[in-house]
N, C-alpha and C positions, 0 to 999 in steps of 0.2 A: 367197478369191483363186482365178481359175481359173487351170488350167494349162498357161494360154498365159503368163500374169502369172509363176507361179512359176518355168518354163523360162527369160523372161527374165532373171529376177533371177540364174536362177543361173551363165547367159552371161555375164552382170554380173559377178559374183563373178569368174566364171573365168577374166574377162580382166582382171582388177585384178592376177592371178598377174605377176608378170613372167617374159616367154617362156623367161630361161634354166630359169628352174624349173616352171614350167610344166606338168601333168601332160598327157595325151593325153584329150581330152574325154569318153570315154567313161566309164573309170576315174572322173573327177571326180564325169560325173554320176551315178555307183552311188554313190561313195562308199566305192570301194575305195582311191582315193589316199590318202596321208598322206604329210604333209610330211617334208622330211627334219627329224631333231631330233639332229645330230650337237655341239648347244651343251652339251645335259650330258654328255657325254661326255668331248670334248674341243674346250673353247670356243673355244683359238685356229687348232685346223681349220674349223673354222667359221668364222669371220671369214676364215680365209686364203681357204676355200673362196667366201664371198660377193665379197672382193674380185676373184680371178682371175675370175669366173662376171662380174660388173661390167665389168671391162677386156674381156674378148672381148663382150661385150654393144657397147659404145663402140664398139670398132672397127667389127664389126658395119654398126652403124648409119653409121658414117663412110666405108666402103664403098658403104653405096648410096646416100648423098648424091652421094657422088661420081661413081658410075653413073647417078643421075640428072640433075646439071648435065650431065656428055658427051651427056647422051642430049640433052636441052634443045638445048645450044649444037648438037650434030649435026643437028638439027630446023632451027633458024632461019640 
């Protein structure tokens, strides 16, 4: 595999991340990131922590929906 192929793949991988968690691409591609692992820990921060990280994610994304219909309809 050359390493234009393997750089792909691993662009691939690092946008399968979902953006809240997400590392900074650099990090990734050393391989200094690691994920958070606060489930053995304490599992129900973690779940609390994936669902709040989910709802600003939604909103998020329901903001620029909606910045992009105004932009839309302000166009035509």
């Amino acid at each position: 595999m050359s390493d234009i192929e393997k750089r792909k793949e691993l662009k691939r991988e690092w946008e399968l991340i979902h953006p809240i968690d997400r590392p900074d691409w650099e990090s990734f591609k050393r391989g200094t990131w690691k994920g958070r692992k606060l489930s053995h820990i304490w599992p129900m921060a973690d779940i609390a922590d994936r669902d709040r990280r989910a709802k600003e994610w939604t909103e998020h994304m329901a903001e620029v929906e909606r910045c992009e219909a105004l932009t839309t309809q302000h166009l035509n």
